[in-house]
C-alpha positions in Angstrom: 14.6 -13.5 -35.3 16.4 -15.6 -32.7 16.1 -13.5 -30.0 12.3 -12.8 -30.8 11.8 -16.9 -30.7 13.9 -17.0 -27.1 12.0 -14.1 -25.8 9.2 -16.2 -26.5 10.4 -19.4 -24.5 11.7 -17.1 -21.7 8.1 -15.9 -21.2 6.6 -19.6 -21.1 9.5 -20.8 -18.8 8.3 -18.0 -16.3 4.3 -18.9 -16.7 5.4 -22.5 -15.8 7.2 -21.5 -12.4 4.3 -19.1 -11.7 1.8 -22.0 -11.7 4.9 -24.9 -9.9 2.9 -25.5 -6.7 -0.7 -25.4 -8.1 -2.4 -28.5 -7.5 -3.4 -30.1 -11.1 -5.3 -33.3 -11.3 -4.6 -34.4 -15.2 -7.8 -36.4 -16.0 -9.7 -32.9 -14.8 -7.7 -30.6 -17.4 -10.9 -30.8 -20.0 -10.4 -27.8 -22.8 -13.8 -29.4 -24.2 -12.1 -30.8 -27.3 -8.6 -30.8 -29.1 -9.7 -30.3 -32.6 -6.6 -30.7 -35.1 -5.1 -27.9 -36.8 -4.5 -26.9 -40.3 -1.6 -29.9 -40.7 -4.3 -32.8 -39.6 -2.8 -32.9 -36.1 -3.9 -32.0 -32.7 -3.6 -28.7 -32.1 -3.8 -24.9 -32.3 -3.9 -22.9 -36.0 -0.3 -24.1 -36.4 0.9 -25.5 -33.6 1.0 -28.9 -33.0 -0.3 -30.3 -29.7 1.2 -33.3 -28.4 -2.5 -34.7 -27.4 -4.0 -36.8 -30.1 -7.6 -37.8 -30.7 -9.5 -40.8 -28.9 -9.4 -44.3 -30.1 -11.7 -44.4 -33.2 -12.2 -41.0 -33.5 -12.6 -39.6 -37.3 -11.8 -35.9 -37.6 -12.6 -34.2 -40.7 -11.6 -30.0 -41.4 -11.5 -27.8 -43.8 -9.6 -24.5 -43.7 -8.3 -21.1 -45.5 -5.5 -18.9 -45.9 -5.7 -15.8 -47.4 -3.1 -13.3 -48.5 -2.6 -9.8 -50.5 1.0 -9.3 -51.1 2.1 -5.7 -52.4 5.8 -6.9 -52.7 6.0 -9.1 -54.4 2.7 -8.6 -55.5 0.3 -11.0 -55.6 -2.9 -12.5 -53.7 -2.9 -16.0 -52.7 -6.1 -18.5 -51.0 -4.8 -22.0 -50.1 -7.5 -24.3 -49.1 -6.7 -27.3 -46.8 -8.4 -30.3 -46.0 -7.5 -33.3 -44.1 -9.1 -35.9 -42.3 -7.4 -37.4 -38.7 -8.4 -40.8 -37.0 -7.4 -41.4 -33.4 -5.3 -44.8 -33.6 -4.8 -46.1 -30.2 -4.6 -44.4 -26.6 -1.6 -42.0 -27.5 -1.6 -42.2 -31.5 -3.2 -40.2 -34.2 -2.7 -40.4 -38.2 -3.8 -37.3 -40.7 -4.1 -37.4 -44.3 -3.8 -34.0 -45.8 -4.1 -31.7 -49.3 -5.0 -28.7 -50.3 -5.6 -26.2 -53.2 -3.8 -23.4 -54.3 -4.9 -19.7 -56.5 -2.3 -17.4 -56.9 -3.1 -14.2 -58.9 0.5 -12.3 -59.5 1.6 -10.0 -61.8 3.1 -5.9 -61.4 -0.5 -4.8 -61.8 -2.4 -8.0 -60.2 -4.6 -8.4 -63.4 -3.5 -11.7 -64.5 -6.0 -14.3 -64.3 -5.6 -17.1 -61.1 -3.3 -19.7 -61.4 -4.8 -23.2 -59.8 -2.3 -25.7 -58.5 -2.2 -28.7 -56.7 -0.7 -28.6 -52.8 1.4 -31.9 -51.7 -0.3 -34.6 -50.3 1.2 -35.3 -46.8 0.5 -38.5 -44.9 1.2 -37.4 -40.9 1.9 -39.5 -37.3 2.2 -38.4 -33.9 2.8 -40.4 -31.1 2.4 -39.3 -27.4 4.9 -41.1 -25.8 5.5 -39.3 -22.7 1.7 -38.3 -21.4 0.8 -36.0 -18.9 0.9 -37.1 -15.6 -1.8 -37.2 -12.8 -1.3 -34.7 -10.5 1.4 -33.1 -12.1 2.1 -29.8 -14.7 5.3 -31.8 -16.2 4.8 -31.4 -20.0 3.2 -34.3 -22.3 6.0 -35.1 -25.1 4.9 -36.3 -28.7 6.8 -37.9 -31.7 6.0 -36.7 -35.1 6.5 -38.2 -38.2 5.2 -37.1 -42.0 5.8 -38.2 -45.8 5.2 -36.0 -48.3 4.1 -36.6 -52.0 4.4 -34.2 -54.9 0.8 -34.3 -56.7 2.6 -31.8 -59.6 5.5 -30.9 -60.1 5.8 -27.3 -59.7 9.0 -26.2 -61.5 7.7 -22.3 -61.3 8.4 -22.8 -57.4 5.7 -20.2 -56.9 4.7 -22.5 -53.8 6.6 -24.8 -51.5 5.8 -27.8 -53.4 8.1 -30.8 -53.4 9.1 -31.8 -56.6 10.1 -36.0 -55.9 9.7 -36.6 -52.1 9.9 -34.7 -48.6 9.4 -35.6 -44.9 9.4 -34.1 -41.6 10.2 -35.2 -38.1 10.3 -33.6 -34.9 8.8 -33.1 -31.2 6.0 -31.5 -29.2 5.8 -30.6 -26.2 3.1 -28.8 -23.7 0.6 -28.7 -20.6 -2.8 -27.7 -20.1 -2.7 -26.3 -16.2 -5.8 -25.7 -13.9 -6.2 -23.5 -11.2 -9.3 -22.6 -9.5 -11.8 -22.2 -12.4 -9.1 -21.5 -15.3 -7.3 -23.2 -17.6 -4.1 -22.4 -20.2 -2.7 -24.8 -22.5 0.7 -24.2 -23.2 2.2 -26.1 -26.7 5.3 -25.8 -28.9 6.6 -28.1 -31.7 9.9 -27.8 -33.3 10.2 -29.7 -36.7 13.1 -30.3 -39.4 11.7 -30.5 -43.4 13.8 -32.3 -45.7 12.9 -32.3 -49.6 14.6 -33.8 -52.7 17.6 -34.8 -51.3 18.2 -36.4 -54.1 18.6 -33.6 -56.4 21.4 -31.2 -55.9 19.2 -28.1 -57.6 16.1 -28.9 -55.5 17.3 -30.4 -52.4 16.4 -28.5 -49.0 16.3 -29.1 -45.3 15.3 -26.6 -42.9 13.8 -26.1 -39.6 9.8 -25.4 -38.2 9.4 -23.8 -34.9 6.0 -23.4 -33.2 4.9 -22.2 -30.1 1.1 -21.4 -28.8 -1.2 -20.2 -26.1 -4.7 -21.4 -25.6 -7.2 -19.8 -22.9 -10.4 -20.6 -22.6 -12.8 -16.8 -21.9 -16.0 -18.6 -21.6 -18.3 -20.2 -18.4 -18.1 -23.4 -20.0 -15.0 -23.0 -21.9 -16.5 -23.5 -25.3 -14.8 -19.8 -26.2 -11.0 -19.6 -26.2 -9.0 -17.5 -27.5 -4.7 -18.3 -28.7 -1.3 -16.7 -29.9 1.2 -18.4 -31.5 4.3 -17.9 -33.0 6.2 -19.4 -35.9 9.5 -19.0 -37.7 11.2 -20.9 -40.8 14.3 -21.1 -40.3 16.9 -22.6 -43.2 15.3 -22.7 -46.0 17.4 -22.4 -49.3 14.8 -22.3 -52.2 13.2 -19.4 -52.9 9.2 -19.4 -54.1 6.6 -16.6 -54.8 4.7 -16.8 -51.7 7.0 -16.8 -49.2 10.6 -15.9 -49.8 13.0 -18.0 -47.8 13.0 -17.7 -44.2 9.7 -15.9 -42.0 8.4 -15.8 -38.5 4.6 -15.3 -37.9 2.7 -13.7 -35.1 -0.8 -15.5 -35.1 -3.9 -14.0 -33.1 -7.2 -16.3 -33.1 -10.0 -16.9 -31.7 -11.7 -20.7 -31.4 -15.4 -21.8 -30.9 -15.7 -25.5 -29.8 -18.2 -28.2 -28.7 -17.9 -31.7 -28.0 -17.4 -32.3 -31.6 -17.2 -29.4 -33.7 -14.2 -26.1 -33.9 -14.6 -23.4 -35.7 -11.0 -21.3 -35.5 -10.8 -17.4 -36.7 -7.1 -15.6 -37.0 -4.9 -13.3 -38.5 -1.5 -14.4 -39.2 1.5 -11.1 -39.7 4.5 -12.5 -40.9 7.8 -10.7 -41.1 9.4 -11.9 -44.1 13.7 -11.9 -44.5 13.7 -12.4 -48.2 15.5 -9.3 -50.2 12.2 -7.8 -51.9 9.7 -9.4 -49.9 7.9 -6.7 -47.9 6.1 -7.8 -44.4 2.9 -9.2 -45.4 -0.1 -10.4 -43.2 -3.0 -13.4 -43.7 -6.5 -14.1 -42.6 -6.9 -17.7 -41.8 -10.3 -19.6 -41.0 -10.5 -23.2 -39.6 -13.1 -25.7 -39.1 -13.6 -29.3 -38.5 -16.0 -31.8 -37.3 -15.7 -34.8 -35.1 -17.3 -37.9 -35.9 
C-alpha cells in the first residue's frame, strides 16, 4: 500500500517539473468554481483542496455513497450533508452530518438498520496562497471536532463514541498552459478518537491525493482521479475493516454556482475477511 501511495507522489512530482518553466499568472487559473467535497471543504470527491470559498459565500451539498459488500456481506447508502461559508480571504468553516442504512446479514434479508453519522464541525485555513506568476503550491491548515450523535457500541460504522478530531495539511496548484488547465491537490490528515478510553481509543492517518482536468470549451466539464488510503486504524467496524486505499474515478459538472460530481470509488480492503469491494458515489451542492 506504501509503495502504491509513493508511486502516486512520484507521478505528480514529475507533472510538476514537466510544466517548471510555463508561464502561469495565478489570478488567471479560473476552474469556474471550487465546490466543497463530501467533508464540507473545498475540494475534489475526497480530497481536500487547499482553496477555500469567497468571503460570504454559503455552500450547501448533499451527497451519496453506495456500497454492496459480498464479504462481509452487506449493502450500505450513507447520505451526507453539509453546509460551508467562506469566512474571510483565505478561511472557510463546514458543518457536516449524515445518515446511515446498512442491510447485513449471511443472506442480506434483514431489514435496514438506520443510524446516525457524527456531526463534524470543520476549518481550513490557507495560509500559504498561490503566488502570482508562479506554480509553487498553495498550503492549507485544517482543523475538525467531531461529536458522537449516538453512541454506536455495534461499531458497524466509524462512529465516535465520546469525542474525535482531526488535523492536518493540504497542499496543491492549478497550472495553465496555453488553453488547459490541471489542478493538482493532496491532503494528509491524522484522526484521533476517544483517547480517553483505553477500549475505544484510536489515532490513525488520512492520505488523499487528486487530479482535476477540465474536457470542456468553457471548462464547465472536468473530469478527476484520486486516491486514498487509511492507514492505522486499530478498531474494527462492519463497513470497512481496518485499514483501505481507494482508487476514485469521477466526473464533475459545474457553473458559477452549482456542482454536480459522478464517481466510482474501488477500495482494496486489508482486513482478514474483507474482500475488495467497490462504491458509487454522487455529489452535489449549490452556491448561494
Amino acid at each position: 500500500m506504501g509503495k502504491r501511495f509513493s508511486s502516486v507522489l512520484v507521478l505528480f512530482m514529475v507533472v510538476f517539473l514537466c510544466l517548471m518553466h510555463t508561464p502561469v499568472a495565478a489570478e488567471e487559473l479560473d476552474i469556474v468554481n471550487r465546490p466543497v467535497n463530501i467533508f464540507g471543504l473545498t475540494g475534489l470527491l475526497f480530497t481536500t483542496s487547499p482553496y477555500t470559498l469567497p468571503p460570504g459565500a454559503v455552500e450547501i451539498g448533499l451527497s451519496t455513497l453506495s456500497q454492496d459488500s459480498v464479504t462481509p456481506k452487506y449493502y450500505m447508502t450513507e447520505i451526507p450533508f453539509n453546509i460551508s461559508v467562506g469566512m474571510t480571504k483565505n478561511s472557510e468553516i463546514a458543518l457536516r452530518g449524515s445518515f446511515y442504512q446498512i442491510k447485513g446479514g449471511p443472506t442480506n434479508t434483514t431489514g435496514f438498520e438506520k443510524k446516525t453519522g457524527d456531526l463534524e464541525l470543520s476549518y481550513k485555513w490557507n495560509f500559504m496562497p498561490q503566488p502570482e506568476y508562479s506554480i509553487r503550491p498553495a498550503i492549507a491548515l485544517i482543523m475538525a471536532a467531531v461529536f458522537p450523535t449516538e453512541q454506536n457500541y455495534d461499531m458497524k460504522i466509524d462512529a465516535v463514541v465520546h469525542w474525535g478530531m482531526r488535523l492536518g495539511l493540504s497542499a496543491g496548484t492549478e497550472i495553465r498552459w496555453s488553453d488547459h488547465i490541471l489542478g493538482i491537490y493532496a491532503d494528509v490528515q491524522m484522526k484521533a478518537q476517544d483517547l480517553s478510553d483505553n477500549s475505544l481509543r484510536d489515532l490513525y492517518g488520512i492520505y488523499n491525493a487528486g487530479l482535476l482536468y477540465p474536457i470542456s470549451k468553457y471548462r464547465n466539464l472536468q473530469i478527476l482521479v484520486e486516491y486514498t488510503m487509511i492507514h492505522g486504524r486499530e478498531r474494527t467496524n462492519l463497513v470497512d475493516g481496518r485499514d483501505y486505499s481507494g482508487l476514485t474515478y469521477g466526473i464533475r459538472l459545474v457553473s458559477e454556482r452549482f456542482n454536480l460530481t459522478m464517481g466510482t470509488q474501488f477500495l482494496n480492503r486489508e482486513t482478514v475477511g474483507y474482500d475488495n469491494s467497490s462504491r458509487i458515489i454522487g455529489s452535489m451542492s449549490m452556491k448561494f
